[in-house]
C-alpha positions in Angstrom: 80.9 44.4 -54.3 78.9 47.1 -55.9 79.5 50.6 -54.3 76.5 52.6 -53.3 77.0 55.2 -56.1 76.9 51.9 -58.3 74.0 50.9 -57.2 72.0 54.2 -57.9 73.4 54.7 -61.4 73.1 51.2 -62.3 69.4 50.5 -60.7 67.0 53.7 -60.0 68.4 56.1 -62.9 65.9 56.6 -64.9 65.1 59.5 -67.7 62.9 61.9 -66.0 59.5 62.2 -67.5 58.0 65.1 -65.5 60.6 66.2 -63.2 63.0 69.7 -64.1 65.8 67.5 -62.8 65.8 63.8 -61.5 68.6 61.4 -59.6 71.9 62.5 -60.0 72.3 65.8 -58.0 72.1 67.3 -54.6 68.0 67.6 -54.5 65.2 67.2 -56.8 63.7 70.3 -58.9 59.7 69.4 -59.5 57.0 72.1 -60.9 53.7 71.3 -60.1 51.0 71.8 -62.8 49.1 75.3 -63.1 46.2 75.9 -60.4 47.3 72.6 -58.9 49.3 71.6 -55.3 51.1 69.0 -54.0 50.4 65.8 -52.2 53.1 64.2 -50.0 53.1 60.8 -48.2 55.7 58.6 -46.7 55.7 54.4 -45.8 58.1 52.4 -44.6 58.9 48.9 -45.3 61.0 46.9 -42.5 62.1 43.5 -42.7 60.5 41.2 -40.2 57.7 43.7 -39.6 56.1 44.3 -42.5 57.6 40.9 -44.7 60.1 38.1 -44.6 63.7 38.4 -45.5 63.1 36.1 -47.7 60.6 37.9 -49.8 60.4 37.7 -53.5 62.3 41.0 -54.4 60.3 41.7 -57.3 56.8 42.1 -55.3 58.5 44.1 -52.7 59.6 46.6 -55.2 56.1 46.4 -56.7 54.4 46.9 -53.3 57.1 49.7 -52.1 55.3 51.7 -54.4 52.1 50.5 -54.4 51.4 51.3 -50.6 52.6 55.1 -51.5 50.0 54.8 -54.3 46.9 54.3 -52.2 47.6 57.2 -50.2 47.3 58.6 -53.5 44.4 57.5 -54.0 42.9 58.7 -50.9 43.0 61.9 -51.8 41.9 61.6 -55.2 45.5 63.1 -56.6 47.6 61.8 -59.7 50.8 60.5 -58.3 54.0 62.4 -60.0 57.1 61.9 -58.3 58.7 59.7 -55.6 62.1 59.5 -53.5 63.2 56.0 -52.6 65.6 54.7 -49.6 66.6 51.4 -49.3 69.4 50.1 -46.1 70.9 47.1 -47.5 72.9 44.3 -45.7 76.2 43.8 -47.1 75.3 39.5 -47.8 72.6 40.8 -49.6 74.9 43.1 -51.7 77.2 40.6 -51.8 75.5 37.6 -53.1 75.1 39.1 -56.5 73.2 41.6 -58.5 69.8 39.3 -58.9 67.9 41.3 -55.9 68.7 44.4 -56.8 67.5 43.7 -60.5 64.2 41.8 -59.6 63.5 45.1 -56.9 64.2 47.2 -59.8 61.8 46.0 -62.0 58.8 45.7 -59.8 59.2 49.2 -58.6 59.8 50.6 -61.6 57.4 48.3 -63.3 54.3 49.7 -61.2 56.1 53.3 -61.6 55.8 53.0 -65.5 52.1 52.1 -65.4 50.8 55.3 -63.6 54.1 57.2 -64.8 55.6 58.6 -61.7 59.4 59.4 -62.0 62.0 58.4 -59.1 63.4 61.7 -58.3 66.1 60.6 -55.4 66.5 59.2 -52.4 69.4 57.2 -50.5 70.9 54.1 -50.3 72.9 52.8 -47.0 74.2 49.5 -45.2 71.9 48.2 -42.6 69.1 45.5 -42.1 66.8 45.9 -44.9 64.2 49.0 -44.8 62.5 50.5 -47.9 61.2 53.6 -47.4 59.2 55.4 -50.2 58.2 59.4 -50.6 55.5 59.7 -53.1 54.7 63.2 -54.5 51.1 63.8 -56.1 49.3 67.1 -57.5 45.2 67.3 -56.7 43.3 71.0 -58.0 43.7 73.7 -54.7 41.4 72.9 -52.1 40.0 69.8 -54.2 41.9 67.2 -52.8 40.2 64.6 -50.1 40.3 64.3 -46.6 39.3 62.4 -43.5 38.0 65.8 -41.7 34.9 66.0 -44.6 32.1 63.6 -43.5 29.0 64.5 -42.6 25.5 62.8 -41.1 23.5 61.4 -43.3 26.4 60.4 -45.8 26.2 56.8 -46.9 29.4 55.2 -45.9 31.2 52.9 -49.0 34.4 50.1 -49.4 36.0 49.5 -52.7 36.8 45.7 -53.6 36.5 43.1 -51.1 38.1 43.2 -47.7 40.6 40.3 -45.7 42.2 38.3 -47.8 45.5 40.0 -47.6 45.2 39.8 -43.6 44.2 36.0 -44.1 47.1 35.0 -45.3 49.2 36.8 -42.5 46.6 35.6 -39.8 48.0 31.9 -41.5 51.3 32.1 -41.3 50.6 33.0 -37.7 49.1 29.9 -37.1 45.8 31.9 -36.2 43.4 30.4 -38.9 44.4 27.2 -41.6 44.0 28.1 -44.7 44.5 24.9 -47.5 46.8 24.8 -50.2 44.0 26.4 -52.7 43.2 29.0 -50.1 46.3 30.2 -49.8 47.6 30.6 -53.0 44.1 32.9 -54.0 44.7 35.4 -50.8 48.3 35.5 -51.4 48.4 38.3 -54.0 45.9 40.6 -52.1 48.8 40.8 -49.7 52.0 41.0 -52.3 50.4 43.0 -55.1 47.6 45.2 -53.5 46.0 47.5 -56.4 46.2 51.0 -55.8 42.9 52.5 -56.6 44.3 55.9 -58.1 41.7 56.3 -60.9 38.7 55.9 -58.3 40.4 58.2 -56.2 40.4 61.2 -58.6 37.0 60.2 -59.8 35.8 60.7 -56.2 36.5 64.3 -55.5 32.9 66.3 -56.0 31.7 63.4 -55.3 32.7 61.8 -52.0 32.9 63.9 -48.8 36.0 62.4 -46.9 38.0 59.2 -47.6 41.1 56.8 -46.5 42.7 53.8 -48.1 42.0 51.2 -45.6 45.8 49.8 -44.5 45.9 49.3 -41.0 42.2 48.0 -41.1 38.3 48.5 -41.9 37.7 49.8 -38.0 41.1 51.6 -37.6 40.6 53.2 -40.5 37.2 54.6 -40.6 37.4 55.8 -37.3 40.0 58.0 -38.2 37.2 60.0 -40.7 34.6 59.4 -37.6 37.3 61.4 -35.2 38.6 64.0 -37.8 34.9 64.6 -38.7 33.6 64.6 -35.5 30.9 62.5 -36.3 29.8 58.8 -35.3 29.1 55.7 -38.0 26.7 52.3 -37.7 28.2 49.8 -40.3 27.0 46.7 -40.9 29.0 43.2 -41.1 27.6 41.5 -43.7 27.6 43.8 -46.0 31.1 44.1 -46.3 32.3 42.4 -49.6 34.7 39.8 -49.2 36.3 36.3 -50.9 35.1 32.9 -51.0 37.6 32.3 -49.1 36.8 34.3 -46.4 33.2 33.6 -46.7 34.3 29.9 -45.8 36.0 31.0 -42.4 33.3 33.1 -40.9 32.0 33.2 -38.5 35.8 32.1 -37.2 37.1 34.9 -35.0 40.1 35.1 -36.8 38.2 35.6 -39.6 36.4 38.2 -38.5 39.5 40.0 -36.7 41.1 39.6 -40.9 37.9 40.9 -42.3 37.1 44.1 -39.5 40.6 45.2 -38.2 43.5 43.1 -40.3 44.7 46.1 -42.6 46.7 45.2 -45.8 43.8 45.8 -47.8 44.4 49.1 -49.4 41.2 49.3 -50.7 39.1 53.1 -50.1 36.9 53.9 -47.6 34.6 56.8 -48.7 31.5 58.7 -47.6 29.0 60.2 -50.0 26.0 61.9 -49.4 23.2 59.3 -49.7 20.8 61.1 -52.5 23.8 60.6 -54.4 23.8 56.8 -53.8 22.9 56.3 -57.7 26.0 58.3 -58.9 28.3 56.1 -57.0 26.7 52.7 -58.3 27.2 54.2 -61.9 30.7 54.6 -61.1 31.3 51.7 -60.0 30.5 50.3 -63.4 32.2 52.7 -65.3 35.4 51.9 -63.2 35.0 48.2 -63.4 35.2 48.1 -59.5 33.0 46.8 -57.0 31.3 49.9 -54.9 29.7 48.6 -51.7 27.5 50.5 -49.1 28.0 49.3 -46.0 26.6 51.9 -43.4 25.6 55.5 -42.5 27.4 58.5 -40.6 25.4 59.8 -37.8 25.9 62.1 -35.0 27.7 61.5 -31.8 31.0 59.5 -31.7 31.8 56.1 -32.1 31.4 53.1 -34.5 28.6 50.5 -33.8 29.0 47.4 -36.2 26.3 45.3 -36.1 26.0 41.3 -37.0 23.3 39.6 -39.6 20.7 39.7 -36.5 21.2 43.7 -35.9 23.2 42.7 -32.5 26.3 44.7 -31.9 30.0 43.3 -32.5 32.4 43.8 -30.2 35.8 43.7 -31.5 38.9 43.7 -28.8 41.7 44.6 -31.7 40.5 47.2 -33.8 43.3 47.8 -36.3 46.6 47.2 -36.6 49.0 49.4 -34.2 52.8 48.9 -35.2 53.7 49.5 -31.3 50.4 47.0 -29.9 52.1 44.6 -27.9 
């Protein structure tokens, strides 16, 4: 049986690209850039909450990071570092190397790609947990935040909405999904892109944003209460699949689509005489950009159906502790 110092050296050593000094001591020693500050964010992965014990090792490791990423994203900083701790049950140390490999290599597959070092971290026995510290640098005072909307801003999604939360809602027996159906949501939920290079390309442009993970109405309404402001939004506007096209006006569907999370796409407000900026981005970034509603004053967020009538929604996001 590998020991737990095996496991680091063998695994999640890597040569440090940016870091003053990486895995192997006590603590990390990171430098951020001149004129520049640090970005910190923490998610954890447990098994049987947020996926199977079963799942394919290799996408976990991918989406361990990529989750980490988005908050990122959110507040338009480059990712630099990250810490990594993984509880591992002894059969699944046990049974071999193969997880630990295939874990490996999605994590440090994603980390390559937007070149963020592992700079620690811990590894104990227990049922399995992955939980990921991601380190980011934004310009001082640049960086993003939910407090920043104002009235009059145009609100805005990235990419298309529900799929990921489809494919849960399935397996829940909530909505039935074919064979085809399936297999196109499935990577929104295993491989979610994080949208770092928007993110960066928002600040002077956007006024507040989030990465939408616990859901479209969860989520903005965090800006809304940090701003202090109030947002009308309407349905079907909201980009989405085929797929999902198919299974509205299904509540299920809609409950995926509104409030199912999993999406980690960006939520942003911009002011709207600037709407014409944000479509030219959205072509230079090769991503979908899609107004879907205005901030106002007050509180609150009205969403409103094809005929104008409001929608009310009795989940509006995912809650880890919602019975």
């Amino acid at each position: 049986m590998l020991s737990e110092f095996d496991i680091i050296q063998r695994y999640f050593t890597r040569t440090s690209l940016g870091a003053e000094l990486g895995v192997g001591d006590d603590a990390a020693l990171v430098k951020p850039s001149a004129e520049m500050e640090l970005v910190i964010s923490t998610d954890m992965l447990v098994s049987g909450q947020h996926f199977e014990a079963d799942a394919d090792p290799r996408l976990l490791g991918y989406k361990s990071l990529a989750v980490n990423l988005s908050d990122m994203a959110a507040m338009g900083a480059t990712p630099r570092w990250a810490t990594l701790a993984l509880a591992l049950p002894e059969p699944l140390v046990n049974a071999g190397e193969g997880w630990l490999k295939m874990f490996a290599e999605g994590f440090f597959g994603l980390a390559s790609e937007h070149r963020v070092d592992l700079i620690g971290g811990d590894t104990t026995r227990g049922p399995l947990n992955i939980c990921v510290t991601i380190i980011g640098e934004a310009a001082i005072g640049k960086a993003l935040r939910r407090s920043g909307a104002r009235v009059g801003d145009d609100i805005w999604i990235s990419g298309q909405l529900g799929d990921a939360a489809l494919v849960i809602a399935h397996t829940r027996r909530q909505i039935e999904l074919d064979q085809g159906e399936f297999l196109h949501c499935l990577p929104a939920l295993n491989m979610p892109v994080a949208r770092v290079d928007l993110g960066k390309r928002l600040i002077g442009l956007a006024h507040s944003a989030i990465d939408i993970s616990d859901g479209l109405m969860a989520d903005l309404g965090h800006i809304l209460e940090r701003s202090k402001v109030s947002a009308t939004i309407e349905m079907s506007a909201i980009k989405c699949s085929a797929v999902m096209k198919r299974h509205l006006p299904h509540p299920s569907a809609i409950n995926c689509l509104m409030a199912g999370g999993d999406d980690y796409e960006l939520c942003f407000t911009v002011p709207s005489a600037r709407r014409g900026d944000v479509e030219s981005l959205s072509g230079e970034v090769g991503i979908p950009l899609t107004r879907i509603g205005c901030i106002k004053e007050g509180e609150g967020l009205l969403v409103l159906d094809e005929s104008g009538k409001s929608v009310e929604m009795a989940v509006r996001g995912y809650d880890h502790f919602r019975t």
